[in-house]
VOGU-3710 file (C-alpha; in Angstrom, 3 decimals, decimal comma):
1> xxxxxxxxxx> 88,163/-65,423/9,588  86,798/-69,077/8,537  86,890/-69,884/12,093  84,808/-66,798/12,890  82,635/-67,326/10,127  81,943/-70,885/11,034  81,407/-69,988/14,874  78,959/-67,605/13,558  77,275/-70,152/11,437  77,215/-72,623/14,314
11> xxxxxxxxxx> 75,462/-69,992/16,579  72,727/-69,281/13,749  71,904/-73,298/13,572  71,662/-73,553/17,065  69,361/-70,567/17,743  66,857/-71,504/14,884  67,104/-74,761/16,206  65,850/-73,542/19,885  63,546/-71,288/17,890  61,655/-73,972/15,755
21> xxxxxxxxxx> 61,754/-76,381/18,692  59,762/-73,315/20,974  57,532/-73,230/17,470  57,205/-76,867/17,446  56,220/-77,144/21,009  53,931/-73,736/21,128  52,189/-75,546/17,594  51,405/-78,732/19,455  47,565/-79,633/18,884  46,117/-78,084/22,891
31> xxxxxxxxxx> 43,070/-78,947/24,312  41,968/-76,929/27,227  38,525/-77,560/26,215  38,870/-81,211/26,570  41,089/-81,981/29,530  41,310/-85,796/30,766  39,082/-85,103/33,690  36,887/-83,292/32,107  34,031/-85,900/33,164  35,463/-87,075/36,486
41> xxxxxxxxxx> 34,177/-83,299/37,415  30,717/-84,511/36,616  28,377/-86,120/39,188  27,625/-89,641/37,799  24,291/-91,084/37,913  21,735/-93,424/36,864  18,626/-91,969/36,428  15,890/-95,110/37,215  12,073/-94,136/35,863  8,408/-95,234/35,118
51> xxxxxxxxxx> 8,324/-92,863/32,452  5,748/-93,181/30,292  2,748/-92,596/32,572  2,726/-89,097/34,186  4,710/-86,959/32,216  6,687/-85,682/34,830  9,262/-88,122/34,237  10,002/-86,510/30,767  11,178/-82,966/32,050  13,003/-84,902/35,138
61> xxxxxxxxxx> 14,905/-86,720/32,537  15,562/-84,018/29,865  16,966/-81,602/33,174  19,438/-84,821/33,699  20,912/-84,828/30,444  20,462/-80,976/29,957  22,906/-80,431/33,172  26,265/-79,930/32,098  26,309/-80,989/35,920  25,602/-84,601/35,510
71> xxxxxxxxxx> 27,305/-87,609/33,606  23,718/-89,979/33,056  25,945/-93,151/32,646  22,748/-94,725/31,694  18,503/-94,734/31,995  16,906/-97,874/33,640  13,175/-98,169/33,196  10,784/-99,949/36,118  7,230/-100,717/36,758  4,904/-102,071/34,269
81> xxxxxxxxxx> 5,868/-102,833/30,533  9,045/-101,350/30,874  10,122/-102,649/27,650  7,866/-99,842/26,300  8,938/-97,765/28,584  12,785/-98,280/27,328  11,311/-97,414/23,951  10,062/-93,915/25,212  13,101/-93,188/27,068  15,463/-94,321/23,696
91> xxxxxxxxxx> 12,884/-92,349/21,989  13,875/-89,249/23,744  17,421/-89,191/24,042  17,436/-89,716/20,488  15,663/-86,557/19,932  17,779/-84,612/22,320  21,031/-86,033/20,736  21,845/-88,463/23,213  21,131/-91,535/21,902  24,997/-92,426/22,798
101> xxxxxxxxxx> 23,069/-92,881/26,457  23,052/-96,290/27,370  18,944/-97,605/27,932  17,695/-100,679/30,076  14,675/-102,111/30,980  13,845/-103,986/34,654  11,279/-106,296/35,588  8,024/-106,077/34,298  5,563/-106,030/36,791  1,693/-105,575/37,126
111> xxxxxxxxxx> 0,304/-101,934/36,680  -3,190/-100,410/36,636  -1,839/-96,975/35,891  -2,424/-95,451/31,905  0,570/-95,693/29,703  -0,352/-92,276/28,739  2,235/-91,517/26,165  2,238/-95,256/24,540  1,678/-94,093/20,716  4,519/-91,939/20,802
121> xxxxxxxxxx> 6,983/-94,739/22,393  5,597/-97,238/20,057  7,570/-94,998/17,172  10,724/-96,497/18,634  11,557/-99,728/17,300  12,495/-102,530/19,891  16,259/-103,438/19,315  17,098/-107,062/18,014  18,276/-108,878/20,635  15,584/-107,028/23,154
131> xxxxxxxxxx> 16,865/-104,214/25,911  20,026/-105,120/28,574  18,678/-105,738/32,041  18,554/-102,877/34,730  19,824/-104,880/37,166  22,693/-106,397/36,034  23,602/-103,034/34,140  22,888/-101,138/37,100  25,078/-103,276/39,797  27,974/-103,390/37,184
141> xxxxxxxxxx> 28,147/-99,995/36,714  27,980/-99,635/40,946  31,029/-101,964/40,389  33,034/-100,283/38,129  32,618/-96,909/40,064  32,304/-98,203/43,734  31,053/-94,417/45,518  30,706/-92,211/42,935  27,273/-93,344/41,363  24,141/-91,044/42,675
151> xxxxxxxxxx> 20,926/-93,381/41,725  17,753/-90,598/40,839  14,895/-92,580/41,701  11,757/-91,244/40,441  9,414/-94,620/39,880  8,101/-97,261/42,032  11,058/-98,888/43,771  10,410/-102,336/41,968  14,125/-102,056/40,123  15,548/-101,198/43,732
161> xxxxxxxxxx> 14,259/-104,003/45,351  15,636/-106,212/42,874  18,734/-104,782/43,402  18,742/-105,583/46,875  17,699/-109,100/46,681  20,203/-109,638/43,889  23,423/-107,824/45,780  22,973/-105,825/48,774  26,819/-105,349/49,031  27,060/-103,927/46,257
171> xxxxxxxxxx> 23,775/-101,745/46,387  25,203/-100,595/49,574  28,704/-99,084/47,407  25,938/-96,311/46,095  26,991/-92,895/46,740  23,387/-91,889/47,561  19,609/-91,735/46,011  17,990/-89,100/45,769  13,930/-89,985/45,207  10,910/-88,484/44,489
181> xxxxxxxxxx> 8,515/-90,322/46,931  7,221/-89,806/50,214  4,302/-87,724/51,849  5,474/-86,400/55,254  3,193/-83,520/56,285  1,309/-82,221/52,648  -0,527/-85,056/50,442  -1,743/-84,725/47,106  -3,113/-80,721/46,034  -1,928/-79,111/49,007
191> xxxxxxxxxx> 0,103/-76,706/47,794  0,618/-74,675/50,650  -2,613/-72,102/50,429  -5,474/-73,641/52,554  -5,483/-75,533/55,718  -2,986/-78,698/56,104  -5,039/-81,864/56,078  -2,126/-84,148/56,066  0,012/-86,588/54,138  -1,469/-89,141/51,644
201> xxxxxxxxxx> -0,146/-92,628/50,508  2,193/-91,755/48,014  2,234/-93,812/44,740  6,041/-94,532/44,101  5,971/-96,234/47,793  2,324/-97,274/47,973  2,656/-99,212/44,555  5,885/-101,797/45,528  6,439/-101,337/49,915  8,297/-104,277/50,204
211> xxxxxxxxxx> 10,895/-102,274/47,629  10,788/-99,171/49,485  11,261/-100,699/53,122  14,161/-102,338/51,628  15,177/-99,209/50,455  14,543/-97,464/53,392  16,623/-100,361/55,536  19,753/-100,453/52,717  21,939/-98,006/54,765  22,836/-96,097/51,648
221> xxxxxxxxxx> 22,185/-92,427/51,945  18,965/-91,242/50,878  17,766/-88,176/50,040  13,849/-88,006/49,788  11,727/-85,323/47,775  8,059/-85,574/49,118  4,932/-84,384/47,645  5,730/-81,415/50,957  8,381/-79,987/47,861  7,530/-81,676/44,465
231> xxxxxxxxxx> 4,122/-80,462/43,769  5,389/-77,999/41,190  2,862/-76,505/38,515  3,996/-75,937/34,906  1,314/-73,630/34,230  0,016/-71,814/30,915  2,721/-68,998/30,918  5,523/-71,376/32,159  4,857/-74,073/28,895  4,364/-71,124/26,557
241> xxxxxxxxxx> 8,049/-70,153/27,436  9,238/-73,779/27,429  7,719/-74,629/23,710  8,144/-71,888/22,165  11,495/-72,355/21,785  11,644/-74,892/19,064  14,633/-76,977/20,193  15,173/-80,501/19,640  14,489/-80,929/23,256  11,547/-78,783/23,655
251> xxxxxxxxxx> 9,673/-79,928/20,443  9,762/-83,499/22,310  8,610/-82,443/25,759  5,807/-80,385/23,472  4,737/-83,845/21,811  4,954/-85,638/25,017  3,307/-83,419/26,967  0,032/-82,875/24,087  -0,117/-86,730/24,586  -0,548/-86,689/27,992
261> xxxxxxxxxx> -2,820/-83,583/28,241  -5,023/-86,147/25,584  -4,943/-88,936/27,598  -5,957/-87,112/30,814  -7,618/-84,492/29,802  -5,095/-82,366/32,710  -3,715/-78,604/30,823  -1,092/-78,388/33,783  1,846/-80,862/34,225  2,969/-81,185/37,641
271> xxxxxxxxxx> 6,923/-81,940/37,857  7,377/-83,867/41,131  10,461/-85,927/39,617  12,566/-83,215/37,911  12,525/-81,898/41,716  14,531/-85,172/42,425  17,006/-84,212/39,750  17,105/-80,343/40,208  18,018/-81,381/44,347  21,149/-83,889/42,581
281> xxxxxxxxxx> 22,375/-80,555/40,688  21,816/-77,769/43,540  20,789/-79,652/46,768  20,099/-75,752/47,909  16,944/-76,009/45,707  15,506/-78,432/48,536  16,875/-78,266/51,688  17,215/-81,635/53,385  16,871/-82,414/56,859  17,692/-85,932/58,688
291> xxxxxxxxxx> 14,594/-88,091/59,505  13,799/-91,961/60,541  11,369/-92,398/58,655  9,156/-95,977/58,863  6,664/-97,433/55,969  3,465/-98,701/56,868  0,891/-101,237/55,447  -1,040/-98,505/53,853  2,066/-96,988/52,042  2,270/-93,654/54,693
301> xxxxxxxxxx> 5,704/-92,358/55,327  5,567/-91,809/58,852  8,348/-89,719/60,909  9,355/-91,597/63,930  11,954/-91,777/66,592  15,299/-93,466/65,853  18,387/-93,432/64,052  17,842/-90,951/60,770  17,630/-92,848/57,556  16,850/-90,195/55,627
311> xxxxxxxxxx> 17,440/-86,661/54,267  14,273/-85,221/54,074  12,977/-82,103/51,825  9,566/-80,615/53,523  9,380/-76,545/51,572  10,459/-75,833/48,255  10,177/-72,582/46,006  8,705/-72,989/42,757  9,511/-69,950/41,646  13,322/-70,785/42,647
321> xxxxxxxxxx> 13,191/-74,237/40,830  11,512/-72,694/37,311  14,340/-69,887/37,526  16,552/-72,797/37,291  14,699/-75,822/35,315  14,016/-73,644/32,166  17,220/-71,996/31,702  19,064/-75,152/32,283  17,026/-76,728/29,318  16,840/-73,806/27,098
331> xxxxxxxxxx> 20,234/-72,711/27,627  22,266/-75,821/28,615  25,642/-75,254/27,777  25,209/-72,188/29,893  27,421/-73,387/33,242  26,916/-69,873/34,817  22,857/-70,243/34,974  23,057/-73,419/36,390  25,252/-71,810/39,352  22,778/-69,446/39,764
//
């Protein structure tokens, strides 16, 4: 009987045993939300802007961090006092809850444009030891993730040509660009209605064309966002849905954009750059076709015979591309818009 007993006993240990082992096991802290590659899914990218000026460059870098689509690894600023620019773009994140975003600020270079949102990046305080350089951020970073960076280019090329003439090699280890520059067939206010009277020097190349010849040359693939697909109108009804919202990120674009409307007396944003980001996301927003596309002295972008080196967007819908820009910054942590 003892021996049964103690079989019995043995049998009992052993099965809670396996049974607080399973618990042990089933009560193990899971994360399913957070899994190890949960940003290797995520496009990187460096998102390279004159912001500051036009205030397209605002929206085109609140869609980028918006998009549960991209990884921004970091925000380089170009053209002009781009130490003030830094401040705007630190500014921002801040505001949208990114300030975890890593800032840096290229070359300053000569610019007759209007720093049209200065006051409010003036708020920002300059950091103590001043802002990291572009370049050298920017080529470490290519580096670290040799293929896998997308650059969004949505300034005067001045930061890209640096990058050149500092290390083409590892320029060339870019996944691709995507840009906002270019005039192929439409120039400035043709939007599509009355007849075409051509393309127009476009001011991201026409303001640096050494830069964008050398960017044109690099043999890294390039995929190019004209004023033919980036003349997009954020009109009265559009903004009223945009700012009425009241988010963090809103209530900035609504201060940034009432600065701008001061400066240049202009109601109506157009968002040529947050095409360039929008085409990163969903590359079906603008479809691309292959080009060889040549610079001149002027600053034309003239289609040519030869070897494509470029991927070209002529026709966009803005009725597609506001279907997706304001859900994706109203409703951002909404991945089943952004598929849409």
């Amino acid at each position: 009987m003892k021996l049964v007993q103690t079989g019995r006993r043995l049998v009992l240990v052993g099965l809670a045993l396996f049974l607080s082992a399973g618990c042990r096991q089933d009560a193990r802290p899971q994360s399913p939300s957070e899994p190890s590659n949960q940003r290797s899914d995520k496009q990187k990218v460096i998102f390279d802007t004159d912001i500051g000026d036009d205030i397209d460059d605002a929206f085109a870098l609140a869609l980028a961090v918006s998009s549960p689509k991209l990884d921004v690894m970091g925000v380089t600023t170009a053209w002009g006092d781009t130490d003030l620019r830094a401040r705007l773009a630190e500014r921002l994140l801040k505001a949208m809850g990114r300030g975890d975003i890593p800032v840096a600020a290229g070359p300053k270079t000569r610019a007759s444009s209007t720093f049209s949102q200065a006051r409010w990046a003036a708020a920002e305080p300059e950091p103590a030891n001043g802002w990291p350089d572009a370049i050298g951020f920017t080529l470490d970073a290519i580096r670290r993730n040799p293929g896998q960076i997308t650059l969004i280019a949505v300034s005067p090329f001045s930061n890209i040509g640096a990058l050149i003439d500092r290390d083409a090699a590892t320029f060339r280890k870019l996944k691709k660009v995507v840009l906002m520059g270019g005039s192929i067939r439409r120039g400035y206010g043709d939007l599509g209605y009355l007849p075409n009277r051509g393309p127009d020097p476009e001011y991201n190349i026409m303001m640096d064309i050494a830069s964008s010849r050398k960017l044109f040359a690099a043999g890294v693939p390039l995929y190019v966002m004209p004023l033919d697909s980036t003349q997009l109108k954020l009109d009265e009804t559009l903004r009223a849905t945009l700012f009425s919202q009241g988010t963090p990120t809103t209530d900035a674009l609504l201060s940034l954009y009432a600065e701008w409307s001061a400066s240049t007396g202009s109601p109506t944003p157009t968002l040529f750059d947050a095409m360039a980001v929008a085409a990163a996301i969903d590359p079906a927003l603008c479809p691309t076709q292959p080009m060889h596309i040549e610079i001149d002295d002027k600053g034309f972008t003239r289609p040519s015979e030869g070897k494509p080196n470029a991927n070209v967007c002529l026709d966009s819908d803005s009725d597609s591309f506001f279907h997706f820009y304001i859900p994706a910054i109203l409703n951002p942590a909404n991945r089943e818009i952004l598929r849409r």
